[in-house]
N, C-alpha and C positions, 0 to 999 in steps of 0.2 A: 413550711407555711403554717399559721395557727397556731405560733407557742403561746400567744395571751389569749386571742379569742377577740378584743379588746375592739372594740369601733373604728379608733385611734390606728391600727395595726392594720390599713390596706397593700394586701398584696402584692408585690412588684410584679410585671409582665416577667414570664420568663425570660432569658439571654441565651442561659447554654444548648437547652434544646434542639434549635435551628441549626448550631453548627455540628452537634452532634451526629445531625440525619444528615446532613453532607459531607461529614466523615462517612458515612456509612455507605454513601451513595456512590463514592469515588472508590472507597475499599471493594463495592460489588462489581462497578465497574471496570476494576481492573484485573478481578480474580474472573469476572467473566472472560474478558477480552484476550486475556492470558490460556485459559481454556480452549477459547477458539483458534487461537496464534498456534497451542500448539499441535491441534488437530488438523490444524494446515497446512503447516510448516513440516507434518512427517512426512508428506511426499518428494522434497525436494530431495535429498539424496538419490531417492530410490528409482523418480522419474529415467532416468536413461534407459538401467536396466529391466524398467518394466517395457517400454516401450520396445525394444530389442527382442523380451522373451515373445509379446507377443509374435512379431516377424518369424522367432525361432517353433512356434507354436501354431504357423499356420493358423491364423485366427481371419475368418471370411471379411470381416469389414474391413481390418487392416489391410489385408493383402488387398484387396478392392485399393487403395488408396495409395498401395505400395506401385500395385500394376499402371495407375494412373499417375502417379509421378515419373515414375520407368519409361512411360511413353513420352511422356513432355523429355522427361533428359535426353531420350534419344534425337526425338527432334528437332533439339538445338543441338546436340553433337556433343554433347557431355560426355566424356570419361567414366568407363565404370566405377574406378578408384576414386572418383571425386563426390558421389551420390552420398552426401552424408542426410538420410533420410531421415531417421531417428531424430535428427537435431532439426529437422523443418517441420517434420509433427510435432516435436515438443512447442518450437515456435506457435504453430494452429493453436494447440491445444490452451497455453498460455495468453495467447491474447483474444481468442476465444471468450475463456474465463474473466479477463478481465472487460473484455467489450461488454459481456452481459450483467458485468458487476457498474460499469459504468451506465447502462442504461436505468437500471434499475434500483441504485442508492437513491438520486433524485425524487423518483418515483415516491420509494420505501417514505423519505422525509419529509414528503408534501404531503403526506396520508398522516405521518404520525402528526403533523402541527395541525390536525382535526380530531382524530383519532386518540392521540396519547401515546406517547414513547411503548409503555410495556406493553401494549397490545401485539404492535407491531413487529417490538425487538422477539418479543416470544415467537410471534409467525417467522420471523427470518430464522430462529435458532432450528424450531420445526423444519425447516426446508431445510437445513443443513443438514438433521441428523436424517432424512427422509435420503439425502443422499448420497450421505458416506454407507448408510444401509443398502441404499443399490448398487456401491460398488463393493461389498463385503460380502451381497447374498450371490454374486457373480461375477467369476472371474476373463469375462468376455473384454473386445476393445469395446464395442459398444455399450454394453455396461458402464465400462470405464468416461468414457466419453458424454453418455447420461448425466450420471453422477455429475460431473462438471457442468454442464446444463442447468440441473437443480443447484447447485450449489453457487456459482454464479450468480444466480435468481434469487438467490434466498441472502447473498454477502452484503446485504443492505444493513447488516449488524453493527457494522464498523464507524459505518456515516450515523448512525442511530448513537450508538456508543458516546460522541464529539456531541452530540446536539445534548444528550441527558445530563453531560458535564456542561453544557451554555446554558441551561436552566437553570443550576446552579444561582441562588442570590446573590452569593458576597463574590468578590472580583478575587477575591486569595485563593478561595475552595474552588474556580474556575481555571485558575493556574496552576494549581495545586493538580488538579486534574486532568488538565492537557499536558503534563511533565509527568502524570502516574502512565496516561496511556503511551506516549515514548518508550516508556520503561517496558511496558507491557509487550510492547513490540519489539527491544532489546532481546528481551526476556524469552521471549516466542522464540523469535529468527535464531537465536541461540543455542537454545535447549531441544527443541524439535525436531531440528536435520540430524543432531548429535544422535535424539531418542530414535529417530525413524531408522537411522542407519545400523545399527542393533539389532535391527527386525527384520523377518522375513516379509517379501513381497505380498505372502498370501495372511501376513499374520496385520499389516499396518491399516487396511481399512478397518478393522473390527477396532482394535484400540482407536484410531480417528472415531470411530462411534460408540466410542467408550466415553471419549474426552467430550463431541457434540451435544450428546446424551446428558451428563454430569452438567454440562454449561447448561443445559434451558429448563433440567431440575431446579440449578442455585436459583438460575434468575428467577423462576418464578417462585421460590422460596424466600428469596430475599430482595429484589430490586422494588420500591415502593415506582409509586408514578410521580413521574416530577414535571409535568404540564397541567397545572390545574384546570378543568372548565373556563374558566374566567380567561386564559390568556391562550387559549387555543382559534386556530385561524375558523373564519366566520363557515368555509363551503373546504370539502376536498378539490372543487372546479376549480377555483382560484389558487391553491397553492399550484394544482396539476399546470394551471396555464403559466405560472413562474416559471416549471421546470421547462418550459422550452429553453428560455435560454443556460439552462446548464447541460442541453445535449446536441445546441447546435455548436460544431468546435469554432464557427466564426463569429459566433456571439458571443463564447467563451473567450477567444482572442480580445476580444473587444472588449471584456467586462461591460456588456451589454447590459445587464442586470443591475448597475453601479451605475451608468452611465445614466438609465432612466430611473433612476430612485431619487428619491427625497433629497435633496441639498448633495448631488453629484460634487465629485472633486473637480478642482478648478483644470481647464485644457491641459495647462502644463503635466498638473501631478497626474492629470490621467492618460496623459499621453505615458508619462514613465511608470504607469502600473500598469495598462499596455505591456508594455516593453518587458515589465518585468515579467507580467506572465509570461510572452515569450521567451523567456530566458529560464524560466523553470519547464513549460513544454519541451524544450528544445533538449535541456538536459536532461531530464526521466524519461524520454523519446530513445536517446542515444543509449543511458544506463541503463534502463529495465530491458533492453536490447541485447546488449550485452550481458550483463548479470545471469539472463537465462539461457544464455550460451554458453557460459563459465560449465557447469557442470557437463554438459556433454565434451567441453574442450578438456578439462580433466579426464573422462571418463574415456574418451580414444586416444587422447595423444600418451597419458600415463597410467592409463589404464587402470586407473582408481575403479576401487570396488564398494560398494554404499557405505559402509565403515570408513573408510578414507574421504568418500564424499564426506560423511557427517562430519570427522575431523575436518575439514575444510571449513566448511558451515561456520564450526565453532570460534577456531579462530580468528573465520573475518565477524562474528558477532561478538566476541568479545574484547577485539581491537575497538572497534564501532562503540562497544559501550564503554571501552576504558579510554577513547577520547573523547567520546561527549562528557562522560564525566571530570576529566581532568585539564579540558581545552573550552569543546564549545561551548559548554555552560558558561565560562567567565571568559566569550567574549565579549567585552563591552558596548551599549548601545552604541553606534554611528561608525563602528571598527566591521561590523556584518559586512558591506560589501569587498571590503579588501580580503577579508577573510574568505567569502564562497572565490571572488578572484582566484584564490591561490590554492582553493581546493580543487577546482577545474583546469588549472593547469596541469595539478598533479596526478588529473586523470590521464592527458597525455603519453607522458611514460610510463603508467600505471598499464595502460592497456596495450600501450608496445609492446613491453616486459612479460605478461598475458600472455597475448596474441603470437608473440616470438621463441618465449620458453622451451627447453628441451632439458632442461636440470628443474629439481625441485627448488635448491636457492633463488634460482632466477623468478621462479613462480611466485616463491612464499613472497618477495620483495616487490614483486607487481601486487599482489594482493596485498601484503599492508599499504601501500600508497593509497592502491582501490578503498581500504576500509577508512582511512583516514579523510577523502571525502567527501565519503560516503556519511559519515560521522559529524559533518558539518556543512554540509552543502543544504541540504533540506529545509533543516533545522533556522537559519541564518536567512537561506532566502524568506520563509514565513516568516519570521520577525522581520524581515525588511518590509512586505508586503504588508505586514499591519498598522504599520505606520502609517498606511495610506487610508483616507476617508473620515467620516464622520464618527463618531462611537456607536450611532443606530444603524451604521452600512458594514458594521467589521464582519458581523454575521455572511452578509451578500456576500462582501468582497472574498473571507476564508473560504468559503463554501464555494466560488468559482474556482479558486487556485484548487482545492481537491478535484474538482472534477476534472483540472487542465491535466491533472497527476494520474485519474484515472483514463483519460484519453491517451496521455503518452503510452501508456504501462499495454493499451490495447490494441498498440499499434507497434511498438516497440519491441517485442519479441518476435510478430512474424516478420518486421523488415530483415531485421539482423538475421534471423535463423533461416530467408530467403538467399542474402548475403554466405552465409556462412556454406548452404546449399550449394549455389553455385562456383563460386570461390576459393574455397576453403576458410579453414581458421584465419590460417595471417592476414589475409588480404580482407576478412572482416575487420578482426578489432583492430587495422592499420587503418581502415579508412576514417570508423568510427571516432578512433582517438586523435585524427584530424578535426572531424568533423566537433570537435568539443571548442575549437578555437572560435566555434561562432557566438555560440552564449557567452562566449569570456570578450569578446570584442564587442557584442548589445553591453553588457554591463561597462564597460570603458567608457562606452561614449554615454551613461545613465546618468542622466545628475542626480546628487545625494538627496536621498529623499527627508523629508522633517524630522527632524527630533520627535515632534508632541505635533499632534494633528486634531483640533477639537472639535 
């Protein structure tokens, strides 16, 4: 600016600036998220045998919980040999987690559209580290159980995370940004189980609150605020009174939220967004079900030890990232439904193969199927679903489908790991992997939904 000085010589507005700070914003964004992924992601391996030492360790609460299972087994006439407990506490504990994380993202995001993203995103990181530090300064189940409490409460980061990339001005650096956080999560689910499994039981909370710690330093070192004054919601009242309908699950069914907004879609397309969401509840219902059964089902039947778990981990993350990269990404607009079609079928034999295994071959070849649609199933249904509505409701409409996601996920491990309880292995993931023909036949009868929806 200013090489004459000259009258003549007015300034141009700047251009590059703007997109520079949304390089920055998406780059914090995902070195955050990536931090958090993989402070959460170290428990997965390890989960089984922690839960086993405590039984092995005489711990008062567990056995409280152990004694009161023991009694219900008895009086339905259960099998000693069939009391697979370990895997119905993992169940608890997992959809637990997740129920308190679904009550409480809604929450988190109705506060920050008064409040401002970083206030908020920093209080949820604080809750995080507040309680991978209650499960590090003690090695109790109740401690343990706390920790996920806090943690739960505080996993409003994630839904925080999605809304600071919809702030976002340009429609590129919003895209751009909802493709880095995928990555982030590739990235996590990958790298984490592999890191956790490396580790001792008594060593993986302290690094989890190593990684907690380091993530709500960066943010508050470097995440600017990207809700300015001006475009924040008028009262906390009114966002809070939105969030009803993203924590009734029959208002979520309904796209209740869509249905009374501004220029709702027409009966038709709202009947088949409806429908869609049931079709993605019905499927993260079945898979997050399963999925957290897989490791307890590795961890008895083949006796995998947290090293093997994390091997496992790894592979199916990085099947998962090496077909979204090589597949989903280029499938083309209006090809999505035939495509999740034929991901859901191939969870069918995916989970027979699972659920029936007794050689590792058989396993590895259930799990690539598993990661393959897993790898495209998610991904294909949200671009189906955004096709649907107005451009001022995509926001409403995304933000139902997450929370349908976060209702499956909190319902969806204790069913199966209920299942898996009484049952056994097989006759879970046999029923389960029936039970996938229902999403795949709502989609059959869905008509194709718009190309462009204005």
């Amino acid at each position: 600016m200013g090489l004459g000085g000259g009258e003549r010589c007015t300034p141009r507005p700047p251009i590059r600036p703007q997109p520079a700070s949304e390089r920055r914003v998406v780059t914090v964004v995902f070195l955050g998220l990536l931090l958090d992924l993989l402070a959460f992601t170290l428990l997965l391996p390890l989960l089984p045998g922690l839960l086993e030492g405590h039984g092995r360790a005489q711990d008062p609460l567990y056995g409280l919980w152990q004694r009161g299972v023991d009694w219900f087994a008895s009086a339905i006439g259960m099998p000693a040999e069939k009391r697979y407990n370990s895997v119905l506490f993992g169940g608890l504990v997992g959809s637990g987690f997740s129920a308190l994380q679904f009550l409480s993202a809604p929450l988190t995001g109705a506060a920050s559209d008064r409040l401002g993203r970083r206030p908020l995103m920093l209080l949820s990181l604080a809750g995080l580290v507040i309680s991978y530090a209650v499960w590090a300064a003690s090695r109790s189940f109740a401690a343990f159980l706390a920790s996920r409490v806090i943690g739960g409460i505080s996993k409003g980061n994630v839904s925080l995370s999605t809304a600071i990339v919809a702030d976002l001005g340009s429609p590129e650096a919003r895209s751009r940004g909802m493709a880095v956080i995928g990555v982030a999560f590739s990235l996590g689910f990958t790298l984490g189980p592999l890191l956790g499994a490396t580790l001792q039981v008594e060593t993986a909370p302290w690094l989890a609150l190593f990684f907690a710690a380091s993530d709500l330093l960066f943010i508050f070192c470097f995440l600017p605020e990207t809700l300015p004054p001006e475009r924040r919601a008028p009262s906390i009242t009114l966002g809070f009174r939105a969030t009803v309908d993203l924590l009734s699950p029959l208002a979520l069914l309904r796209f209740s939220a869509v249905a009374r907004g501004q220029d709702p879609p027409a009966g038709d397309r709202l009947h088949s967004l409806r429908q869609l969401g049931l079709v993605y509840f019905l499927y993260l219902f079945l898979f997050s079900g399963l999925e957290y059964t897989l490791s307890f089902l590795a961890h008895q039947r083949f006796q995998f030890n947290s090293l093997q778990q994390g091997k496992m981990f790894f592979f199916i993350g990085l099947t998962m990232a090496t077909i979204q990269g090589a597949y989903a990404r280029r499938i083309r607009p209006g090809r999505e439904r035939a495509a999740v079609k034929r991901a859901i079928l191939l969870l069918v034999p995916a989970f027979l193969l699972i659920g029936w295994a007794h050689s590792l071959p058989v396993l590895g070849l259930g799990l690539l199927l598993y990661s393959f649609a897993a790898a495209v199933t998610v991904p294909c249904l949200s671009s189906i679903v955004a096709g649907y509505g107005s451009a001022g409701q995509k926001g409403t409409i995304m933000g139902t489908l997450r929370s349908l996601g976060a209702l499956a996920r909190a319902v969806g491990p204790v069913a199966a790991a209920s299942v898996y309880w009484l049952a056994g292995a097989q006759a879970c993931f046999t029923v389960c992997a029936g039970l996938f023909l229902l999403p795949f036949l709502l989609l059959c009868h869905l008509r194709p939904p718009p190309l462009k929806d204005k």
